[in-house]
DSSP file (Angstrom, degrees, kcal/mol; ACC not computed):
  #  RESIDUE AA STRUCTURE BP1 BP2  ACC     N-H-->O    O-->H-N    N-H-->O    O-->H-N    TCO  KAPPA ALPHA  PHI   PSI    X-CA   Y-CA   Z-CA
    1    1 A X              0   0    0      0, 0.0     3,-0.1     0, 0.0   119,-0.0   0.000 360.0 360.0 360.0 110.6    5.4    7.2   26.4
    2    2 A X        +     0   0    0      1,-0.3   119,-1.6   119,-0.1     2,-0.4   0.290 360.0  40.8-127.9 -22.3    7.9    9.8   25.4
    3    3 A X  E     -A  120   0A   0    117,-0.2     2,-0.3   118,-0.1    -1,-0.3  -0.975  58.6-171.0-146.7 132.3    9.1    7.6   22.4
    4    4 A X  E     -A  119   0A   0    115,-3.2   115,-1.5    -2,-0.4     2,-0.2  -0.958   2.1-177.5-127.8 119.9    7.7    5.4   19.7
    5    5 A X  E     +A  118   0A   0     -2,-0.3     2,-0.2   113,-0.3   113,-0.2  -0.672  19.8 140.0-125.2 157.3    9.3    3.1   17.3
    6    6 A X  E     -A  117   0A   0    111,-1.2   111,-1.5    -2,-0.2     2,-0.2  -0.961  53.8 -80.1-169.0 174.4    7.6    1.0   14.4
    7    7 A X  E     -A  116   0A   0    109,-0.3    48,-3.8    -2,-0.2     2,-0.4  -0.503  56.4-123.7 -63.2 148.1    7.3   -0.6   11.1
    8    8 A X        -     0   0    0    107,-0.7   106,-1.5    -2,-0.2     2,-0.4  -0.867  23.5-168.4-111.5 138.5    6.0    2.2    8.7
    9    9 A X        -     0   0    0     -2,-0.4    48,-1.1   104,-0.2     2,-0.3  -0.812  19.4-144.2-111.9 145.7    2.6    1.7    6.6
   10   10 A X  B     +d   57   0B   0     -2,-0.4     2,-0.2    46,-0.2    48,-0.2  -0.985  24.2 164.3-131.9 131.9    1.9    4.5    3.8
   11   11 A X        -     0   0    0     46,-1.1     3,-0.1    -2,-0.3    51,-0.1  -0.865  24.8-109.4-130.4 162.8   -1.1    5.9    2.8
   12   12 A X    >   -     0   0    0      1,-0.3    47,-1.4    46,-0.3     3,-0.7   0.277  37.0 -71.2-104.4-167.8   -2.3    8.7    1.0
   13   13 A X  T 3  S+     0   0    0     46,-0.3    -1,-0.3     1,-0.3    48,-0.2  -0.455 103.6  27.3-109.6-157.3   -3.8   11.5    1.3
   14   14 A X  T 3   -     0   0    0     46,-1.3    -1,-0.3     1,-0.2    47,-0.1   0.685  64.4-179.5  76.0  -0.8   -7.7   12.0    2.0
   15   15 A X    <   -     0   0    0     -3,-0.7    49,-0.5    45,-0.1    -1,-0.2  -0.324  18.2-153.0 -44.6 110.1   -8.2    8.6    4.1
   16   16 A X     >  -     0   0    0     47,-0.2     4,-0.7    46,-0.1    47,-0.4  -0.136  21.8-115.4 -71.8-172.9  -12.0    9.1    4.8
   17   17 A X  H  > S+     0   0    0     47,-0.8     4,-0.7    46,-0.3    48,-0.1   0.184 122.7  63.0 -89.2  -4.2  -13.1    7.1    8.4
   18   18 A X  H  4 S+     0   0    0     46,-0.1    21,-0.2     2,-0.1     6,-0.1   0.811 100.0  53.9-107.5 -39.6  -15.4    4.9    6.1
   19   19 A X  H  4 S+     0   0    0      1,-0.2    20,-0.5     2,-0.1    22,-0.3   0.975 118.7  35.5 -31.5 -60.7  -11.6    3.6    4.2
   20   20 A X  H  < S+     0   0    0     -4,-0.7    19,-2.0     1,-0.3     2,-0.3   0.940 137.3  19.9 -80.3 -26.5  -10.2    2.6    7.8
   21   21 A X  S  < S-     0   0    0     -4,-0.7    -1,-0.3    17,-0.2    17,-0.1  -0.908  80.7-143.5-126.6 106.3  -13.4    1.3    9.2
   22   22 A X    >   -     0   0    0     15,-0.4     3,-1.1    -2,-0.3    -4,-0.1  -0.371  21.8-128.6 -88.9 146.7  -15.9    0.5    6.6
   23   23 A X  G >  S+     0   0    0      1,-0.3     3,-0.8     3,-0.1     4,-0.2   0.676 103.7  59.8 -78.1  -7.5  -19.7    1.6    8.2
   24   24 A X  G 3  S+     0   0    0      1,-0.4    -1,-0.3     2,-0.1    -2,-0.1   0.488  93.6  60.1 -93.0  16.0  -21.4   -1.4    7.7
   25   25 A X  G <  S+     0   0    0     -3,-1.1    -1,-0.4     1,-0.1    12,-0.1  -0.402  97.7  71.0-119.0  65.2  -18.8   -3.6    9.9
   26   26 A X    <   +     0   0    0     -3,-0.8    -2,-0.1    -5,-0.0    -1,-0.1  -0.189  64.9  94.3-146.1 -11.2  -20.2   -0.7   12.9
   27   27 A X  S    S+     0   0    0     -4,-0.2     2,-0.3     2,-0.1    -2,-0.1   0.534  73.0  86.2 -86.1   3.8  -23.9   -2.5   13.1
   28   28 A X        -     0   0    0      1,-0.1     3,-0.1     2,-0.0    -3,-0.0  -0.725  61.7-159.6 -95.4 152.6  -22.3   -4.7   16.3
   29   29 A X  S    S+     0   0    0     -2,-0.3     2,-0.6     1,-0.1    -1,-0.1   0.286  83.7  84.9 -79.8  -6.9  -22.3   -3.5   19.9
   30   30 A X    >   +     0   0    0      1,-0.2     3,-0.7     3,-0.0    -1,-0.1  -0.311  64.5 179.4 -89.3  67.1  -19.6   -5.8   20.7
   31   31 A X  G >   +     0   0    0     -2,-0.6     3,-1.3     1,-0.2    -1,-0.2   0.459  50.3 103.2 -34.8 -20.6  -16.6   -3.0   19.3
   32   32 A X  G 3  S+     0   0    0      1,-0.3    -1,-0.2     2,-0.1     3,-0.2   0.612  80.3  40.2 -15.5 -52.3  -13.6   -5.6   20.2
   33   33 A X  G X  S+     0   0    0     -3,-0.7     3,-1.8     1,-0.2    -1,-0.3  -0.266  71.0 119.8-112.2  38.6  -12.8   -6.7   16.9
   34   34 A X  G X  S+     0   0    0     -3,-1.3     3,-1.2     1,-0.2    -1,-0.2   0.789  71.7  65.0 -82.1 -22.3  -13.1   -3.5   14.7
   35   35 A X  G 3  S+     0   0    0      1,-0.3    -1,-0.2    38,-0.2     3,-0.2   0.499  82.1  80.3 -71.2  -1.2   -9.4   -3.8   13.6
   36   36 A X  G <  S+     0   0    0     -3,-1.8    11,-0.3     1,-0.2    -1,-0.3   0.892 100.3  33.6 -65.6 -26.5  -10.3   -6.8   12.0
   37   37 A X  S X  S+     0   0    0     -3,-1.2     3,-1.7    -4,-0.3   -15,-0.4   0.156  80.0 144.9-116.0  12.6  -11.6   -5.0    9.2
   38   38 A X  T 3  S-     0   0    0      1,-0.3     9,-0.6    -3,-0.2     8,-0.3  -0.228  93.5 -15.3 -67.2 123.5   -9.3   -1.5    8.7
   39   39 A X  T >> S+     0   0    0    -19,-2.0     4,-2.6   -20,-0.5     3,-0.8   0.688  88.9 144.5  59.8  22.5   -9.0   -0.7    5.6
   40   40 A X  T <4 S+     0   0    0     -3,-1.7    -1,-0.1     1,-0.3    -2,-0.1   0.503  75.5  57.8 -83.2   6.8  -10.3   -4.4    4.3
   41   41 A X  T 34 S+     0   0    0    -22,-0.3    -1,-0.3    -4,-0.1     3,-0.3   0.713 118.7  22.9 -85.6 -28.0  -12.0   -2.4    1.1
   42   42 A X  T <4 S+     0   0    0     -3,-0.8    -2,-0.2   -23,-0.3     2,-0.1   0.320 141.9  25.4-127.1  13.5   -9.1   -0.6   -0.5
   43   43 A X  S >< S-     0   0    0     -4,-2.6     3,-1.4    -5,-0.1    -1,-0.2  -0.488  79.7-154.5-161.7  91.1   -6.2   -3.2    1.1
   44   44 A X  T 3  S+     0   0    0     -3,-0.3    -4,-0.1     1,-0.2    -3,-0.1  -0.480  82.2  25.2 -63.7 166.1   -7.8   -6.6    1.7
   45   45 A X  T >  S+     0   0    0     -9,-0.1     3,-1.0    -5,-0.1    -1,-0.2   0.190  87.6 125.9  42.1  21.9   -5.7   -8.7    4.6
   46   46 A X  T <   +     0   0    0     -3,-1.4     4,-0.1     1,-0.3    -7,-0.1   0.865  64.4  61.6  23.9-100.5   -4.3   -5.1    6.2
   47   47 A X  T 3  S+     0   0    0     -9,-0.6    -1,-0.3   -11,-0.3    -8,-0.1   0.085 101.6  44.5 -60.1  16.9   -5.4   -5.9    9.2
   48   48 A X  S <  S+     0   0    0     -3,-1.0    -1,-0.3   -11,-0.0    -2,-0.2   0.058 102.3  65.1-138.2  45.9   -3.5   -8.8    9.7
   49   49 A X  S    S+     0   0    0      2,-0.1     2,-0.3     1,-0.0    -2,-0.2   0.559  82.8  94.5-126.8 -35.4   -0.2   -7.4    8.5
   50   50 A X        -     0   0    0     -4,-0.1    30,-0.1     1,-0.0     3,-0.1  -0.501  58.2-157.4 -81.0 130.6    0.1   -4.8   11.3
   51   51 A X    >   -     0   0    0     -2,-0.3     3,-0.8     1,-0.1     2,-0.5  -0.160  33.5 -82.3 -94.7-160.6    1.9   -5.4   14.2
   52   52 A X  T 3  S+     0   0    0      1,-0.2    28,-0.2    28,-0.1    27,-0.1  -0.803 119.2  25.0 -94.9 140.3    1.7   -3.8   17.4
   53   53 A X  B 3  S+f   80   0C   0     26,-2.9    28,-0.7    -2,-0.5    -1,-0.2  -0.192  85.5 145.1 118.6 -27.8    3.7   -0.7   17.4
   54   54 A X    <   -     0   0    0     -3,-0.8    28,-0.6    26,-0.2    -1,-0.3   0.062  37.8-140.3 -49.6 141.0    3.4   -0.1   13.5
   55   55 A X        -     0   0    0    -48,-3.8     2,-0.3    25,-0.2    28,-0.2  -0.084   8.1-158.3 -52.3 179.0    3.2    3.8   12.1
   56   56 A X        -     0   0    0    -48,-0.1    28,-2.5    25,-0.1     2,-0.4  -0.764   7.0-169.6-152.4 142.4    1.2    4.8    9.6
   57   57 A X  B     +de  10  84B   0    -48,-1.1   -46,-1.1    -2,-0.3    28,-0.2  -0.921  11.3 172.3-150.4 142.1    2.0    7.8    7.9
   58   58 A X        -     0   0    0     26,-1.6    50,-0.3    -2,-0.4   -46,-0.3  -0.212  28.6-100.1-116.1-155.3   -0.2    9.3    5.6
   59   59 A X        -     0   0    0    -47,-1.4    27,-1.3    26,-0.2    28,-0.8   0.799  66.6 -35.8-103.8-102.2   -0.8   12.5    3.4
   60   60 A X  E    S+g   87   0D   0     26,-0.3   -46,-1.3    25,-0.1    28,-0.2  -0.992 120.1  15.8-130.2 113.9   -3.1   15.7    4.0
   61   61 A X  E >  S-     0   0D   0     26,-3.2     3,-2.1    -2,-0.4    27,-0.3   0.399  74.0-176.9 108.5   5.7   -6.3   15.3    5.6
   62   62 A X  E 3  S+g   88   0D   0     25,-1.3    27,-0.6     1,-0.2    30,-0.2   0.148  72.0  29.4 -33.1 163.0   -6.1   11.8    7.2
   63   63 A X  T 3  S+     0   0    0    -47,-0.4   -46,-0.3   -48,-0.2    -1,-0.2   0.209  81.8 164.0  71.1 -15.1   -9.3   10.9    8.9
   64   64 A X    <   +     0   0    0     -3,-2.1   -47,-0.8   -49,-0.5     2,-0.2   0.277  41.3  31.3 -11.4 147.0  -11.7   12.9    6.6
   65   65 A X  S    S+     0   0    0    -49,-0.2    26,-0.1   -48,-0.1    -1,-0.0  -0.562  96.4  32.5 111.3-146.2  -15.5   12.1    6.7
   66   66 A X        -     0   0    0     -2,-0.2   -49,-0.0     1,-0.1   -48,-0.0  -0.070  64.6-132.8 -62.8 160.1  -17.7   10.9    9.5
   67   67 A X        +     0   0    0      3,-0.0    -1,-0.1     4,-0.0    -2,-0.0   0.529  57.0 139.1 -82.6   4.9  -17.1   11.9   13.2
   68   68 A X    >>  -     0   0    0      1,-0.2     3,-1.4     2,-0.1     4,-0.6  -0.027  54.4-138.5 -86.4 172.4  -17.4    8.9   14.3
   69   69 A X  H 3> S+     0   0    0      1,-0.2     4,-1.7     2,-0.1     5,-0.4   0.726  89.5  82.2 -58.4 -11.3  -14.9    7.1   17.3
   70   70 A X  H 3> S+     0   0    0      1,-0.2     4,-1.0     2,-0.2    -1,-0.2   0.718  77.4  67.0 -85.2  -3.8  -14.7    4.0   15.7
   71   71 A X  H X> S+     0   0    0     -3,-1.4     4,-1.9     1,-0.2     3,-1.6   0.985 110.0  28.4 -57.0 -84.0  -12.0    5.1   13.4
   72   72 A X  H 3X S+     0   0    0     -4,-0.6     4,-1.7     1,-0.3    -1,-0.2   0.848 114.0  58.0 -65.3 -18.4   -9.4    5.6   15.6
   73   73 A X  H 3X S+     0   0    0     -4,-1.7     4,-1.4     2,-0.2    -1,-0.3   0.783 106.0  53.0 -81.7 -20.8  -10.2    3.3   18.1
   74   74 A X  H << S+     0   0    0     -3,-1.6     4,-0.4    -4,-1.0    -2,-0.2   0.907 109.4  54.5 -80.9 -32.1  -10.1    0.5   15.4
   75   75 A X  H >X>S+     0   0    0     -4,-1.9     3,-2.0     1,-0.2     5,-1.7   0.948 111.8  45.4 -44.5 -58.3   -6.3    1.9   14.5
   76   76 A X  H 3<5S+     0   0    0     -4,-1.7    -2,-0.2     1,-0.3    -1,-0.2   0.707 107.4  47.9 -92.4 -22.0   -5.4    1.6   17.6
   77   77 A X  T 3<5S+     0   0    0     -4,-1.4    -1,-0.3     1,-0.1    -2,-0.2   0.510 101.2  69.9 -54.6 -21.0   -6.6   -1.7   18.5
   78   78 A X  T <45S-     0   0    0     -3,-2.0    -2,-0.2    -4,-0.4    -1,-0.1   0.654 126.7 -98.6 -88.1 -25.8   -5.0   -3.0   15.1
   79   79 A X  T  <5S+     0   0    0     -4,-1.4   -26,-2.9     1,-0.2     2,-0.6   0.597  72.6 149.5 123.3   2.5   -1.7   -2.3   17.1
   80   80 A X  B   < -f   53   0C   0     -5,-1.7    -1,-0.2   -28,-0.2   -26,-0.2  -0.707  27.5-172.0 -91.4 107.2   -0.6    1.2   15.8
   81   81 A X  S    S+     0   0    0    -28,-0.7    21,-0.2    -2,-0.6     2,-0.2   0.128  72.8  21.6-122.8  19.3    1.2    2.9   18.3
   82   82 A X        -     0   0    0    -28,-0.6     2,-0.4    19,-0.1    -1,-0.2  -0.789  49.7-159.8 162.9 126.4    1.3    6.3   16.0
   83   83 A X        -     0   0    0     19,-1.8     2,-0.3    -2,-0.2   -26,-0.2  -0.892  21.4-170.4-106.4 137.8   -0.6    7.9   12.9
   84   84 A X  B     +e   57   0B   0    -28,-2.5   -26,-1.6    -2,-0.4     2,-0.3  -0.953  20.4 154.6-108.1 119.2    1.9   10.8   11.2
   85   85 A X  B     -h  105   0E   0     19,-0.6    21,-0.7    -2,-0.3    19,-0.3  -0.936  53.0-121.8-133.5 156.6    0.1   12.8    8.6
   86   86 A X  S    S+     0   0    0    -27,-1.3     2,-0.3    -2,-0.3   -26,-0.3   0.883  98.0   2.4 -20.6 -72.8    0.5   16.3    7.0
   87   87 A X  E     -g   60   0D   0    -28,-0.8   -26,-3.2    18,-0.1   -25,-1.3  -0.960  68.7-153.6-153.8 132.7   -3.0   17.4    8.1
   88   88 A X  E     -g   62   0D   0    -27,-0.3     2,-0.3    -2,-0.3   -26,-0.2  -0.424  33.9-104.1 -71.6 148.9   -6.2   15.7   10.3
   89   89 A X     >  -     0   0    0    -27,-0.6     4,-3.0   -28,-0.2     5,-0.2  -0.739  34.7-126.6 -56.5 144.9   -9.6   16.2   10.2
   90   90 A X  H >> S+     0   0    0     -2,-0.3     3,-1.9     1,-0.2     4,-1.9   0.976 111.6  54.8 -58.9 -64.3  -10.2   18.2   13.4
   91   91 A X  H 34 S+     0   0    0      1,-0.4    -1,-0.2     2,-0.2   -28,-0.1   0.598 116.0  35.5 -57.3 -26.8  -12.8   15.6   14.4
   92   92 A X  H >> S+     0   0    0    -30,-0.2     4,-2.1     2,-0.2     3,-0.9   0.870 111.8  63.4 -76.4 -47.9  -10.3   12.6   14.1
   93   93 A X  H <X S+     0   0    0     -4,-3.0     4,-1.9    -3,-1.9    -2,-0.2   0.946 112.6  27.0 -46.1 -74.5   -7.9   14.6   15.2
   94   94 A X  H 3< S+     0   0    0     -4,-1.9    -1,-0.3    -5,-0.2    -2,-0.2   0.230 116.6  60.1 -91.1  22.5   -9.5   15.2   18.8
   95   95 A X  H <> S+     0   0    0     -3,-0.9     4,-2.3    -5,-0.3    -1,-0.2   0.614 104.8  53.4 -86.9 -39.5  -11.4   11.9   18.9
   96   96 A X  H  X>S+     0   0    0     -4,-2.1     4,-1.5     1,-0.3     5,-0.8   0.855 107.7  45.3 -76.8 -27.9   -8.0   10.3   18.6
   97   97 A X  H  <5S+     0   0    0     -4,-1.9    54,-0.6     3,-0.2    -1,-0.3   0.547 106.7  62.7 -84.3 -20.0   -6.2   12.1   21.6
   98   98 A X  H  45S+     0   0    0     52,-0.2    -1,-0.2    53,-0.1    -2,-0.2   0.972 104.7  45.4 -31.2 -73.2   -9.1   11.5   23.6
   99   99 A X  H  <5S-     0   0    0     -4,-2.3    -2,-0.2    52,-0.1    -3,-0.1   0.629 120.3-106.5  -4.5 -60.7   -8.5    7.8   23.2
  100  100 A X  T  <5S+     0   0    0     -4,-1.5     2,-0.3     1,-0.2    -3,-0.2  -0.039  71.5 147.1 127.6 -42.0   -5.1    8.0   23.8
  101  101 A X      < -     0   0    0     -5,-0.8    -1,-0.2     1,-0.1   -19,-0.1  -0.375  48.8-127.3 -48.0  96.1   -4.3    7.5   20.5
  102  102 A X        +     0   0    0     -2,-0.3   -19,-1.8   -21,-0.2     2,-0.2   0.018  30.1 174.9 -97.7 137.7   -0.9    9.5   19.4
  103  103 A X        -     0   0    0    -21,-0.1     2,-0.2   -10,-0.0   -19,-0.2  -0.823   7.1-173.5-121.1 159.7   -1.5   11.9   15.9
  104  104 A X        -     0   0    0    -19,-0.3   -19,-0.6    -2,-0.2     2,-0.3  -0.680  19.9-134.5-167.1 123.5    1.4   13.7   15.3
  105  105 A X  B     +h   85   0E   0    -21,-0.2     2,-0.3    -2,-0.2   -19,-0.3  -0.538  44.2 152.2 -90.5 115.6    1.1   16.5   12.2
  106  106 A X        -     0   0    0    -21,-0.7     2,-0.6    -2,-0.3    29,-0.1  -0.921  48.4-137.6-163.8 118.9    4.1   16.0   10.3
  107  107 A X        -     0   0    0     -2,-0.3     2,-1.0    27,-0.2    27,-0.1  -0.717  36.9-167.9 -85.7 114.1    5.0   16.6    6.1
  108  108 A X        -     0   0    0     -2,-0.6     3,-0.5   -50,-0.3     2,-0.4  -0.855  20.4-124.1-105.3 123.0    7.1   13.2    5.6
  109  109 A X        -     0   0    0     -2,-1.0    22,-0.1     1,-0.2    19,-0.0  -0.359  68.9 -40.1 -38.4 103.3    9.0   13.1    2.4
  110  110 A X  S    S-     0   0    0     -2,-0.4    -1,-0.2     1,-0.0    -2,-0.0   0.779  76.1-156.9  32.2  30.3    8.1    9.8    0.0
  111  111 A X        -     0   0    0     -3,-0.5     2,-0.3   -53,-0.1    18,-0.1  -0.239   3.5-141.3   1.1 114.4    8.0    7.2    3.2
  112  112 A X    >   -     0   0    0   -103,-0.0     3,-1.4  -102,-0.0     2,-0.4  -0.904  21.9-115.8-106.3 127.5    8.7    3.5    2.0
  113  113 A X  T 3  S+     0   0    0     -2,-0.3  -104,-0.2     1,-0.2     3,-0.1  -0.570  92.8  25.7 -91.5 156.6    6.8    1.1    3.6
  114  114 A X  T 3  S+     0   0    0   -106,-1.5    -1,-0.2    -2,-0.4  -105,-0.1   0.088  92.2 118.3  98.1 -12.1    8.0   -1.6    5.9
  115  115 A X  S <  S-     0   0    0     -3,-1.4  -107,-0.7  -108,-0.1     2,-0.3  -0.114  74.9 -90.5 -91.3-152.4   11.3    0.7    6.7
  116  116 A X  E     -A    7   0A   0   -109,-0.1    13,-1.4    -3,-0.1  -109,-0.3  -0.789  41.8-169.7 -98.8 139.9   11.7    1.8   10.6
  117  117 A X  E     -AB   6 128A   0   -111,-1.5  -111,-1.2    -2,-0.3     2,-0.4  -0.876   4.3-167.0 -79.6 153.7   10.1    5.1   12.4
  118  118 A X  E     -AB   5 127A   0      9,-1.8     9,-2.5    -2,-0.2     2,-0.6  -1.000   3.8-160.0-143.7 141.8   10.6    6.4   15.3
  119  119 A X  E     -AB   4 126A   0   -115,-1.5  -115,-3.2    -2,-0.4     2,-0.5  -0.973   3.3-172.1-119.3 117.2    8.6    9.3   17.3
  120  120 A X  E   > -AB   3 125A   0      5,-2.1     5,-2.2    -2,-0.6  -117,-0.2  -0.942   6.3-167.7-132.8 112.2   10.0   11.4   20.3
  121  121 A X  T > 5S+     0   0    0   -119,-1.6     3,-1.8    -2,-0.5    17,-0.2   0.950  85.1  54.2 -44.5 -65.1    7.0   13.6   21.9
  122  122 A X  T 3 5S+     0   0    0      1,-0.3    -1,-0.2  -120,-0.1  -119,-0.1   0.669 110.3  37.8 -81.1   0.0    9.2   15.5   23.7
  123  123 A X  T 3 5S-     0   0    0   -121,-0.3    -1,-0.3     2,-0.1    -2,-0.2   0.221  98.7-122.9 -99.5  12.8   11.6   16.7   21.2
  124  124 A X  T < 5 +     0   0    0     -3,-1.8    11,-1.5     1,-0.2     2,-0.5   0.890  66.1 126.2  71.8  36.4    9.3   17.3   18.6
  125  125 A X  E   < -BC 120 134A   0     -5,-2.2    -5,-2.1     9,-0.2     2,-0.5  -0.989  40.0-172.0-153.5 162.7   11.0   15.1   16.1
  126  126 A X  E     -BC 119 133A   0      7,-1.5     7,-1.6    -2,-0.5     2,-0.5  -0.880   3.0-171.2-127.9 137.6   10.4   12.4   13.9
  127  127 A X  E     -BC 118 132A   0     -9,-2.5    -9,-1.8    -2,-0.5     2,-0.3  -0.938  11.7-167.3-137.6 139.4   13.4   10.3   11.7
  128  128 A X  E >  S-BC 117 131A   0      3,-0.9     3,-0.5    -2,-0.5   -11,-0.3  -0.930  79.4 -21.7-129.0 107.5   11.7    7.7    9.0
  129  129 A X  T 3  S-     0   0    0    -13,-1.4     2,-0.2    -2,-0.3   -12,-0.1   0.583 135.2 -39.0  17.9  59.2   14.3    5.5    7.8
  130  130 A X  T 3  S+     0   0    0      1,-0.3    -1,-0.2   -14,-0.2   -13,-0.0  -0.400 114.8 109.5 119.9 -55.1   17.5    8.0    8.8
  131  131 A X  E <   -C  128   0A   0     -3,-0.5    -3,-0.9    -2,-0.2     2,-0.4  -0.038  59.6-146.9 -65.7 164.8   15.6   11.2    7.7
  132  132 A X  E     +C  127   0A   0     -5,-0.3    -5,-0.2    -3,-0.1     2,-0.2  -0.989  17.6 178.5-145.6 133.1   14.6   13.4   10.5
  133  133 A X  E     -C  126   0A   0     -7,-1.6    -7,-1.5    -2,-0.4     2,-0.3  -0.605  11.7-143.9-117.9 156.2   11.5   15.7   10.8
  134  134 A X  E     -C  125   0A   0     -9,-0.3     2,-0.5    -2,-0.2   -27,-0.2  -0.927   8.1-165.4-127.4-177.7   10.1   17.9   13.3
  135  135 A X        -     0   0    0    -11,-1.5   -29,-0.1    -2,-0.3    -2,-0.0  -0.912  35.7 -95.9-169.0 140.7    7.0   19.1   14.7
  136  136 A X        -     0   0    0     -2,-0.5     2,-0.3   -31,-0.2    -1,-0.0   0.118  51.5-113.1 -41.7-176.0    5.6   21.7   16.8
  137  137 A X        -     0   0    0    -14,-0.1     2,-0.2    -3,-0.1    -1,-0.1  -0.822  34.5-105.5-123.1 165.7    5.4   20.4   20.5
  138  138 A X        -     0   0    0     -2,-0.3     2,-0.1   -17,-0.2    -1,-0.0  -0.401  34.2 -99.3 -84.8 160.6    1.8   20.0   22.0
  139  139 A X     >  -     0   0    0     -2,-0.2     4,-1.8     1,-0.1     3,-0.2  -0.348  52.7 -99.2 -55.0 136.3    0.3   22.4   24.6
  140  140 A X  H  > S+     0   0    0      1,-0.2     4,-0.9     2,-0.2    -1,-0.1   0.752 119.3  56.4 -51.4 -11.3    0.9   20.5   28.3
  141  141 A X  H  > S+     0   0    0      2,-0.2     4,-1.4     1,-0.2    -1,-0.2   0.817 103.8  47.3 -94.1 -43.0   -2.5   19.3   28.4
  142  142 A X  H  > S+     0   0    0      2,-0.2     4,-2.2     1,-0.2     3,-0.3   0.932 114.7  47.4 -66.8 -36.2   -2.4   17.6   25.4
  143  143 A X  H  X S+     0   0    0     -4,-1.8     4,-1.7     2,-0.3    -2,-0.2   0.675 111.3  49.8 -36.4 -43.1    0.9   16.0   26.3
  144  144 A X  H  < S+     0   0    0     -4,-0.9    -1,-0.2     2,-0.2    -2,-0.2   0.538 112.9  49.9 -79.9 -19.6   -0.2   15.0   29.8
  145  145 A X  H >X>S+     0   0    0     -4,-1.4     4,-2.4    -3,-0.3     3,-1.1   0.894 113.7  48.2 -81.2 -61.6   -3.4   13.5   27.8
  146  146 A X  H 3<5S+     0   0    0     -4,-2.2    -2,-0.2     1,-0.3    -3,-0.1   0.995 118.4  36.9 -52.0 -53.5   -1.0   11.6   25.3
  147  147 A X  T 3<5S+     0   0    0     -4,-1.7    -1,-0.3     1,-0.2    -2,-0.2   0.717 108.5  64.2-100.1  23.1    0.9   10.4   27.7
  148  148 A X  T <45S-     0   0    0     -3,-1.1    -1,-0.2    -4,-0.1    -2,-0.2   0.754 111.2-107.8 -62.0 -53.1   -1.9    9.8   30.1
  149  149 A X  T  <5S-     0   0    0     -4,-2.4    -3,-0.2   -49,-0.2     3,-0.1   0.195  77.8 -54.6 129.0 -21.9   -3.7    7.0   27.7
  150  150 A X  S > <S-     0   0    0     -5,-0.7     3,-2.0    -6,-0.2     4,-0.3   0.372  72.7 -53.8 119.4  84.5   -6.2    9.3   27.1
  151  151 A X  T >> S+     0   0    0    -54,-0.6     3,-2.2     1,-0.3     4,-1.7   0.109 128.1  54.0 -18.2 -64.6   -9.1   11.9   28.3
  152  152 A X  H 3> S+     0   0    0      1,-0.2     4,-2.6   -54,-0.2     5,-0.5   0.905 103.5  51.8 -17.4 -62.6  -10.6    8.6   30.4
  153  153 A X  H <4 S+     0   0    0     -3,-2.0    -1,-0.2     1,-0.2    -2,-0.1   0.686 105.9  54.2 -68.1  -2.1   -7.5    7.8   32.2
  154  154 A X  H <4>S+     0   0    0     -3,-2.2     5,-3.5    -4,-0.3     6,-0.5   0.938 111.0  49.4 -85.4 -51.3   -7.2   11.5   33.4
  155  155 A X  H ><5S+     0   0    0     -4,-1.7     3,-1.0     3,-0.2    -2,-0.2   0.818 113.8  45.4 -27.3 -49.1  -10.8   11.2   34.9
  156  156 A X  T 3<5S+     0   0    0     -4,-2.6    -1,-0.2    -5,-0.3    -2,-0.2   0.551 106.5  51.7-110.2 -12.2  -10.1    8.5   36.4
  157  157 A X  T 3 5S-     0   0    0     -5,-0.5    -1,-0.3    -3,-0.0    -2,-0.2   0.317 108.3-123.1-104.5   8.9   -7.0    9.2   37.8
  158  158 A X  T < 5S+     0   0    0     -3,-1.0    -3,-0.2    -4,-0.2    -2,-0.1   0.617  75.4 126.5  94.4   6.6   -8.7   12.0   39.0
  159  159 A X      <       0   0    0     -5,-3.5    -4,-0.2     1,-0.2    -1,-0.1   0.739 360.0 360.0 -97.5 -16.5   -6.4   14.7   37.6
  160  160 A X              0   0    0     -6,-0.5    -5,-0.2    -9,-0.1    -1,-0.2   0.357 360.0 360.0-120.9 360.0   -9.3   16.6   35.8
């Protein structure tokens, strides 16, 4: 995964973890279907408006609030193949790159949603609908983790 394209969702900034995954839909062991419910308190039927691949790109602080995994892992199940925000919560932040799940810290100018994004890892750069962005590049490990799948698949391919 070197490159990502999507339909663009916008959100704002401050998205706690209880916004994308509300805590009381958590009380299951069966975790499968947690993307039914993203974000179904502050934009009912979301989750069944995002396709696989979509962006989301938010404002300062995305992920805010409890530590817990199911945040991102509910993103990412919903089909989103890329969060771009301003600023993370650390703890979202490194939960999601565990995963697999690609953050990429980025100020995007007034975003309209529904138009096209596009992500390239290794150039650092972002364009959302024409405009073009950049963004530091990751450390190799984190790179080789991104485009690994995730902390597992490195275990398990044996490479750490």
């Amino acid at each position: 995964m070197d490159q990502v394209k999507g339909k663009v969702w916008v959100f704002g900034d401050n998205v706690d973890t209880d916004q994308i995954i509300p805590a009381e839909r958590l009380v299951s062991t069966n975790l499968d279907h947690l993307n039914d419910y993203i974000f179904e308190k502050v934009r009912p039927g979301f989750a069944q408006e995002v396709g696989k691949g979509d962006i989301l790109i938010a404002g300062r602080n995305f992920g805010c609030g409890s530590s817990r995994e199911h945040a991102p892992l509910s993103l990412m199940q919903a089909g989103f193949s890329c969060i771009i925000a301003e600023s993370f919560a650390r703890i979202f932040y490194r939960n999601s790159m565990n995963i697999g799940l690609l953050l990429v810290e980025c100020a995007v100018d007034d975003p309209v949603e529904g138009c096209e994004a596009s992500v390239d890892i290794d150039e650092g750069s972002v364009v959302v609908d024409g405009r073009e962005y950049t963004f530091p590049g990751y450390p190799p490990f984190i790179t080789e983790l991104i485009k690994s799948g995730g902390l597992m698949n490195l275990v398990k391919e044996g490479r750490i």
